[in-house]
N, C-alpha and C positions, 0 to 999 in steps of 0.2 A: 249222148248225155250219160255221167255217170249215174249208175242206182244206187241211192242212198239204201244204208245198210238198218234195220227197225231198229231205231236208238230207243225207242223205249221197251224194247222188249231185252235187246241186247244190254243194256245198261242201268236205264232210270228204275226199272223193277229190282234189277240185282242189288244195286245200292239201299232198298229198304225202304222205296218209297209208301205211305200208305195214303188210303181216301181223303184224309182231311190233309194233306199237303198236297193237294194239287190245287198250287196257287198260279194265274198268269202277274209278271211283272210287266208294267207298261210304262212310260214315260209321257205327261203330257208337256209339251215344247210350249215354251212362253220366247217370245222373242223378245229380246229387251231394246234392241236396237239393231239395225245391219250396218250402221256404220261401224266405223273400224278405230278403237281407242287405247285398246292396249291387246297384250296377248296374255291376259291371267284377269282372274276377278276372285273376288273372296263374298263376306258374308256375316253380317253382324246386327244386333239389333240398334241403329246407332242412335234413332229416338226413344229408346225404352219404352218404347207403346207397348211392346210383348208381341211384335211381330218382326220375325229376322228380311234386313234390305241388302242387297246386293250393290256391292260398289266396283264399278269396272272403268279405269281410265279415270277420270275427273269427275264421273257422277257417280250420284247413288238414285237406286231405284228401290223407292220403297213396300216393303210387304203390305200386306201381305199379296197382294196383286201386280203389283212391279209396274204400275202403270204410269205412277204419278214421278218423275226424276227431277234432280238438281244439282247443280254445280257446287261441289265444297271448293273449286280448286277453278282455275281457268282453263276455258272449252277453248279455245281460239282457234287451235291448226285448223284447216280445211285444205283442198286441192279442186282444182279445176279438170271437169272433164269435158267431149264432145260428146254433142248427142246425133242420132243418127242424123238428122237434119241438118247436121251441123253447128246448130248451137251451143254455145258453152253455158256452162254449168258447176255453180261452184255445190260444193260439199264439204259438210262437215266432216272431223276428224283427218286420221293421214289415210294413202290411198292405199284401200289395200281389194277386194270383190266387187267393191265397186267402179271400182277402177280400170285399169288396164297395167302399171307397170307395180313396181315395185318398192316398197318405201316399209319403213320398221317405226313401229311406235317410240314414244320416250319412257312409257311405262313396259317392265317385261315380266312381271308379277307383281301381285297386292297379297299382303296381309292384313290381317286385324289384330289390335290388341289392345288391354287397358295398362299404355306406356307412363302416365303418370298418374294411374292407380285412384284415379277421381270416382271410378265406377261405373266409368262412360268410354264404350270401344273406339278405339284411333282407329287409323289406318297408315300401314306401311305400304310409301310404293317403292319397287328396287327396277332401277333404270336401266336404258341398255344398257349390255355388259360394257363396262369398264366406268359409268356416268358415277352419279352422286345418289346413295338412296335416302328419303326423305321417310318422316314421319309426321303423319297431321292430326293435333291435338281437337278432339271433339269440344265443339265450342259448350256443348250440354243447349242451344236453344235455340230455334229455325231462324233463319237467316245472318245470324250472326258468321264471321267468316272462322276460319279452320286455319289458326296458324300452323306454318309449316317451320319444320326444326331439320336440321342436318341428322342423318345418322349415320350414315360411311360414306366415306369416300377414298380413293373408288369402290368400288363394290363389281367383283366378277367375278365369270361363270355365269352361265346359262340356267340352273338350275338349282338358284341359291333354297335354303329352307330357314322355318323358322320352330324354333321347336327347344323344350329345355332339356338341353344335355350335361349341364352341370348339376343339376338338383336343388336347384337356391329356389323353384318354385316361379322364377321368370322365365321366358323364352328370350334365346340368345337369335342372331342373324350367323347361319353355317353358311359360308360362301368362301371362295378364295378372296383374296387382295395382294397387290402389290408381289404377281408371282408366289406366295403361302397360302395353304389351306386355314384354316380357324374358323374362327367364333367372334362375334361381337356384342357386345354385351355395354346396356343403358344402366346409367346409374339411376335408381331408383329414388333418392335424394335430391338429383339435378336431373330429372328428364329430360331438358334443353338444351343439356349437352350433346357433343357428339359422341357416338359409343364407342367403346373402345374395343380394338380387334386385337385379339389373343390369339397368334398364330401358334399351333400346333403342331408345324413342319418346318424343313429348313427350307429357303429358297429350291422352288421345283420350275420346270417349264410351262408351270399353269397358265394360262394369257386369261385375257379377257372374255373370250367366246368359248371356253373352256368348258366340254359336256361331260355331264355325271354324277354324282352327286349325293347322297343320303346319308341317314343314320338308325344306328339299331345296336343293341346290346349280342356282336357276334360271339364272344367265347363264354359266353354266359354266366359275367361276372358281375350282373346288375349293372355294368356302370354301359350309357350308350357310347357305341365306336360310331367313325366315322369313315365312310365310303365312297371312295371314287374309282372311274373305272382302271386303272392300276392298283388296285390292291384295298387294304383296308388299316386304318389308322387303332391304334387299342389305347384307351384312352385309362392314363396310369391312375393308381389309387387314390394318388391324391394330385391336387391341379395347385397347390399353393407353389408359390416362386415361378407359374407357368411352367412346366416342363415341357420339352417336347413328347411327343407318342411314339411308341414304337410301331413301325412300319412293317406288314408283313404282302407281300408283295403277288397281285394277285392279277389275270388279266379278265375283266367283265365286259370285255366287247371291243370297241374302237370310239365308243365317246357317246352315249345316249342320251339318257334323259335325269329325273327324280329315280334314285335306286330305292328299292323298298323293301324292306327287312323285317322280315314275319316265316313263322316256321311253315315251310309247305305241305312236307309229306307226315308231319304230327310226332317226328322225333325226340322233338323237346331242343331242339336244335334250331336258329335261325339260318332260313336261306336268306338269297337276295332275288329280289324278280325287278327286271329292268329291260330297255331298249338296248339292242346292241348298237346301232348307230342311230343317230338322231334322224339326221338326215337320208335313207335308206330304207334296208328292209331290217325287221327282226324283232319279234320279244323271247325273252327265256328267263328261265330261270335257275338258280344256281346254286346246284344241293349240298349244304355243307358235310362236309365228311370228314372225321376226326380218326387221326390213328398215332402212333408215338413219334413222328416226326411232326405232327402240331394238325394245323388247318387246312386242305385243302379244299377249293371248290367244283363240282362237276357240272358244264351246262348241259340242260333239257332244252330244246326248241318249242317254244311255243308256235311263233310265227314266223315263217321265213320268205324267203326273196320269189318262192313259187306256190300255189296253192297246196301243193300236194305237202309241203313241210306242215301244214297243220292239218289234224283230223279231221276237222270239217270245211276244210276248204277255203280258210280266211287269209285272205293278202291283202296286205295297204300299208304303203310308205309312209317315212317321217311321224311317230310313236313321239313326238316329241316332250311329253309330259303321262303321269301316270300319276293317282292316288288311290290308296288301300283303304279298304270300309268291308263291313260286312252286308253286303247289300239284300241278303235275302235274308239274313239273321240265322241262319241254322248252325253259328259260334265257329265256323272258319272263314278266315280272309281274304277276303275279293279283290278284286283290282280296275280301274276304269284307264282307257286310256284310248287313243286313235289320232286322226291323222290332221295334221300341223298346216292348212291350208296355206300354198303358195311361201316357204318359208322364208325361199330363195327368189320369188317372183313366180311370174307365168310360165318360164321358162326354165327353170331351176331346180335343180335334182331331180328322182327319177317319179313320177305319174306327176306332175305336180298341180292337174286340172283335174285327177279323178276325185269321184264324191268325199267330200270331208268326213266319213266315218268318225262316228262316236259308238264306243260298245264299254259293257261291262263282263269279265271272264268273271267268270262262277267259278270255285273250286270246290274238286270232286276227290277225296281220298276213298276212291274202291279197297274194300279188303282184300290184300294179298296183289294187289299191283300197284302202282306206280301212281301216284295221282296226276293227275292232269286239268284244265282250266277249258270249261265253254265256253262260248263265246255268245253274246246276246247283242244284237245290233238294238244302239237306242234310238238313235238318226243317223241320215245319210247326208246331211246338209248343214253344218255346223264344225264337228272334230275339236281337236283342242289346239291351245295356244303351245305357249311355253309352262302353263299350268294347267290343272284342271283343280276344280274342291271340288270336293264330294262329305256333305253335312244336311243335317239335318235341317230343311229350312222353312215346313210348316207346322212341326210338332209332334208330327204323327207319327212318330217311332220311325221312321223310312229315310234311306239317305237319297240325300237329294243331289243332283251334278249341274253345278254353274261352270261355266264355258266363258270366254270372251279371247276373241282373234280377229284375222280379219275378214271373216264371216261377218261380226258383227258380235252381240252379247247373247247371251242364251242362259236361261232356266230350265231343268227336264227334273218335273216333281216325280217323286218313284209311285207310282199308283199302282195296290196289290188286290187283285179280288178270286174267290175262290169260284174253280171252275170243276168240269166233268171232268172225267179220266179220259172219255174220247177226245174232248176240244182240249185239253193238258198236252196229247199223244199229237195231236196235230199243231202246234204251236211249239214243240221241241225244236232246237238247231239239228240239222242232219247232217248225221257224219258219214264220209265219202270214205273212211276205213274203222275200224274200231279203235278208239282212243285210248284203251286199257290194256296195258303191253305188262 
């Protein structure tokens, strides 16, 4: 067995911990469902009671207990299984943990939003890659039904987002279509329409199942760029007559997941932190570094293909979604992410039965080294879809991580309480070398 090396003496003390920050963070696990409806879920208050409900696949469960759910949308798939006796057994949703073989939902992430500006949150869902993505208008009153509107079609990539990068104060859909990267963007006037997609590139190889994906303001021009794994798109001064971007050519892996853009080591500089393959092993992150031939990126290894690539000893395949939050609030950016249960089936890429891993990395900027990312195991029994959110979803200042795969749906509230230095010292992650290089 290796001997852990005393991380809090080696580490947690150097970095300036004092008595009143020693907090433990916990996660209490609400299960919302184990069947299997979509691989993403989001989070909204969608009855204005002043309590945020989780909507995953076709239902919503609402707050603030998640107990009570309902269909805006029709439940119908199910699949047949056998039970040891031999009887069959139907089930809801498509098969996926509780099952045995292999099957992909129709939803592959949700958003939320107020798409026709009534003051009541929709929801967006974006379908397998290459399907149709919808938007379903909040009727404002229970039972009444949730008309659904077209918003792209097709819509691909694995890892579409939603998020305002032109600055007009709405959020656009960043995704590829029809072979081009872009943006799609609702008329605010006809929200019933279909939205319309502003490609930003010429004709690329992108397909359907196309992994990678984000955005962030990289040359630090205010305006946000856009990110996939070949390089990074620089979004021009002005977007009238649509221009295209200039392209500056970068390689961030072999096709991951959500790329995420926020400065790591406190330069004032945006890295990227991402999966290097979806399907695989690997997270890292990717230091920008500026000199008079323009932008280069450097990778760090987070997580790689054997335990020894990270400090404390953490491996697990298929990374296939990621979101950035400040999860302990001490004003640097964290990151949630873990492992994509069965993405491929039972049998499909590499562990594809080991424990569904959910963790949150802590970042750590020591002075005069290198910063580096903890790792905190939230559960062992869940991981994430092709999404993860991470929001606040009881009030209480603390980010919250919804989950839905084919595990099933999942809530893990962030619950913070102050402890001893001894029970803090024992409750640390232990690092199998020291992280601070």
């Amino acid at each position: 067995m290796r001997k852990a090396l005393p991380w809090h003496l080696a580490c947690g003390l150097a970095l300036g911990l004092q008595a009143a920050e020693f907090q433990i963070h916990e996660f209490q696990k609400i299960i919302l469902t184990r069947e299997f409806w979509a691989e993403g879920a989001h989070a909204a208050d969608f009855n204005r009671d002043g309590h945020k409900d989780v909507v995953c696949g076709p239902f919503i469960y609402l707050g603030p207990d998640f107990r009570e759910r309902f269909a805006f949308m029709p439940a119908t798939r199910s699949f047949e299984r056998v039970l040891p006796d031999g009887r069959r057994e139907t089930v809801p949703g498509f098969e996926g943990a509780l099952g045995t073989q292999n099957a992909y939902a129709d939803v592959f992430l949700t958003f939320t939003g107020d798409f026709n500006q009534d003051g009541w949150p929709d929801i967006l869902h974006l379908p397998h890659p290459g399907g149709a993505a919808h938007w379903y208008e909040n009727p404002r009153q229970p039972g009444k039904p949730w008309t659904q509107h077209l918003a792209l079609e097709p819509t691909d990539g694995e890892s579409p987002g939603l998020a305002d990068i032109t600055g007009d104060g709405r959020p656009e859909l960043i995704c590829f279509s029809r072979g081009r990267l872009g943006y799609a963007e609702y008329d605010p006037a006809h929200p019933e329409r279909p939205w319309n997609f502003r490609p930003i590139s010429p004709p690329g190889d992108w397909g359907r199942y196309t992994h990678g994906l984000g955005w962030g303001d990289i040359n630090g021009d205010g305006r946000p760029d856009l990110v996939e794994k070949d390089g990074w798109w620089e979004q021009p001064p002005s977007l009238e007559g649509n221009p295209l971007w200039r392209h500056h050519p970068t390689s961030f892996g072999r096709g991951g997941a959500q790329m995420l853009v926020f400065d790591v080591n406190g330069d004032g500089q945006n890295d990227v932190v991402t999966a290097l393959h979806a399907h695989e092993y690997g997270l890292a992150w990717f230091e920008q570094v500026r000199s008079s031939d323009g932008i280069a990126f450097r990778q760090h290894l987070i997580t790689g293909e054997r335990e020894s690539d990270n400090p404390f000893g953490i491996r697990f395949s298929q990374a296939h979604a990621l979101a950035d939050a400040d999860l302990d609030r001490d004003g640097l950016p964290d990151f949630v992410t873990g492992k994509r249960f069965w993405a491929h089936g039972p049998t499909g890429d590499p562990e594809p039965n080991a424990p569904a891993v959910l963790y949150w990395f802590r970042l750590f900027r020591p002075t005069g080294a290198r910063p580096f990312f903890e790792p905190h195991l939230v559960d062992a029994d869940s991981g994430v879809g092709t999404q993860v959110t991470v929001t606040d979803l009881n009030g209480d200042g603390w980010a919250d991580i919804v989950v839905g795969n084919k595990k099933g749906a999942f809530v893990f509230l962030h619950q913070v309480r102050p402890v001893s230095r001894t029970e803090w010292e024992a409750r640390q992650p232990r690092p199998v070398r020291s992280p601070i290089h």
